[in-house]
N, C-alpha and C positions, 0 to 999 in steps of 0.2 A: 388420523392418518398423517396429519401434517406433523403434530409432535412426535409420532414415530420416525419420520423423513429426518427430521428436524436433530433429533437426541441420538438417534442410531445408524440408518441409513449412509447419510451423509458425510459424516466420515468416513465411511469403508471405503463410498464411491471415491471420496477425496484423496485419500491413501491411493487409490489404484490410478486416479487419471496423475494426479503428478507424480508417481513414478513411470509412469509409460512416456509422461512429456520429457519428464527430464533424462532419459536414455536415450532420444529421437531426437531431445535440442541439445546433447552432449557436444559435437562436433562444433556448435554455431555459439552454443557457453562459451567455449576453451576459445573462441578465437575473440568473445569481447572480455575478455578475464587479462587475453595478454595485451589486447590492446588500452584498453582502460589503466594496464600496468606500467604503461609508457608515458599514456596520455595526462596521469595524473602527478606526475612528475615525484615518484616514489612515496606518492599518499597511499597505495592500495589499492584494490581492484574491489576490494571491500569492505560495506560498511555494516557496522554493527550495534544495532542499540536497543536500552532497556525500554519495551513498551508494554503497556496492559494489555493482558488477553482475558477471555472467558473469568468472569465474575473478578475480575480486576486483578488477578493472577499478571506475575511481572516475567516476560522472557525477551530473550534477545531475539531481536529481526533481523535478516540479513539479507541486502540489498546489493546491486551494484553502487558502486563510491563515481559518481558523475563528476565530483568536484573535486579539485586541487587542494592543497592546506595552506595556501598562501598567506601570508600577513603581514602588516603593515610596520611602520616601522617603531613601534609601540607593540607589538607583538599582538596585535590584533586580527583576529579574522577578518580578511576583505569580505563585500557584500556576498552574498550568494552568486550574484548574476557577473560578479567580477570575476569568481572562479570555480564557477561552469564551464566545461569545456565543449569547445568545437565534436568531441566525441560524447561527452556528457549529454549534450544537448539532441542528440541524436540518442544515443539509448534512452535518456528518460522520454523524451516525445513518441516513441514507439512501444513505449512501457515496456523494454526491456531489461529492465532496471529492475522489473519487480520477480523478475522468473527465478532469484533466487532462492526468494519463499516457499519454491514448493520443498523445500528441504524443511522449513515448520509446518507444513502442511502436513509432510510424514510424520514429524515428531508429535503430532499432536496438538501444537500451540495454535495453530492457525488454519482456517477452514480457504477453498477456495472463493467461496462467493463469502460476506459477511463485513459488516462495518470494519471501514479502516481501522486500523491500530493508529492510536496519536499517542501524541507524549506520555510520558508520566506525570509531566509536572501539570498536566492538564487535571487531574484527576479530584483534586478537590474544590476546581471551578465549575463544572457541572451541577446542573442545578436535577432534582432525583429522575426527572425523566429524561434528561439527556443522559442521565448515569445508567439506562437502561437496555443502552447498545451496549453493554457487557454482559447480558445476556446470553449472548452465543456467542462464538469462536470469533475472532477478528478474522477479516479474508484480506485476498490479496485484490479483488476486488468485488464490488457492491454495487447495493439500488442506487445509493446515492452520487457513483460512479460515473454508471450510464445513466443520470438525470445532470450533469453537470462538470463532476470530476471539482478539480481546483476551483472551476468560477464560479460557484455556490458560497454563498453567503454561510457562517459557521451554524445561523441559526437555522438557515434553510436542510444544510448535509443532517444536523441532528435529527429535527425532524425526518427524516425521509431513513435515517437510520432505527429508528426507533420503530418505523413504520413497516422495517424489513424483520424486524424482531417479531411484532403480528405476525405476519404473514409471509414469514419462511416456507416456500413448498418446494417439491421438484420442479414445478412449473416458473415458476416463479426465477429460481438457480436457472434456468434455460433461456428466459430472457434476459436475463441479468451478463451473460454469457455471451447472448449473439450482439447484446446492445453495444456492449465491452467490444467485442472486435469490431464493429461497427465506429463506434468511438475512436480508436486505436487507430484503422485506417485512416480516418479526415482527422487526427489529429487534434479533437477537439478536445476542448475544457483544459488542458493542462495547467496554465497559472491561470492569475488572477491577472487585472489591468495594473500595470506596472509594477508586477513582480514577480520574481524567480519562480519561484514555487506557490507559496500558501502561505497569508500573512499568520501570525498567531492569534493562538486563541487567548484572550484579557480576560474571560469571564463572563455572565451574563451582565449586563446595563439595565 
């Protein structure tokens, strides 16, 4: 039953809830789309990049764009947390930043619940069981989510990614769901201790 849930089910239900989301958060999109289009000082309202989905299949993600393109006077990217913005910082911490996914959520690429999508360039450090969260759809959010989010350790997230790949159910999507807005409200897990976001992944040691 669960690989029925798992293989078929679950994208249909996917397909229908984020398009019912995203015509209900139409009005409240449009207003962080022009605000983000201000705040990022003509970088975009969005961002766009190559990540592995489902059996390592490569498509573009689309997110909101939190940050600026600033750079230094060597034409360098400033740090992450230097150009994060005041508005940035507020849509990522409410994980509003991620609502633009359900538009891969329709096309296919990406499931709602399901191991995060990471880099590309991540894909030939994985060692064969952490290669094994390509299994199913990447989501917009997961187990490993609501157990941590950002302040998980890379070996800790895989684990617990891997561990969602077992044990995909509806039941399972349901808690994964209320933990997430649970998380979302107290704001928890977003980075790591002294940093923006998510250090990188080097590899296993």
């Amino acid at each position: 039953m669960n690989r029925l849930y798992r293989d078929y089910i679950k994208r249909g239900l996917g397909f229908c809830i984020s398009l019912v989301v995203l015509v209900c958060l139409s009005p409240l999109l449009l207003v962080v789309t022009l605000w983000l289009h201000f705040a990022n000082k003509g970088a975009g309202a969005f961002f766009f990049q190559e990540r592995p989905g489902k059996d390592g299949k490569i498509f573009k993600i689309i997110k909101y764009k939190t940050m600026t393109d600033e750079r230094d006077a060597n034409g360098k990217l400033l740090p992450d947390e230097k150009r994060l913005t005041r508005v940035g910082r507020l849509v990522r911490s409410t994980s509003i930043d991620e609502l633009p996914q359900l538009v891969n959520v329709l096309k296919g690429d990406m499931a709602i619940i399901g191991p995060r999508p990471l880099l590309v360039e991540y894909l030939p450090l994985y060692s064969p069981e952490q290669a094994r969260r390509h299994e199913v759809r990447p989501g917009i959010t997961g187990w490993a989510q609501c157990h941590g989010r950002n302040a998980l350790s890379w070996s800790e997230k895989f684990k617990l990614d891997v561990w969602y790949v077992d044990h995909c159910s509806f039941l399972t999507d349901l808690q994964v769901i209320f933990t997430t807005i649970k998380k979302v409200l107290v704001r928890d897990g977003i980075s790591q201790d002294g940093q923006a976001t998510m250090e990188a992944f080097k590899g296993n040691k």
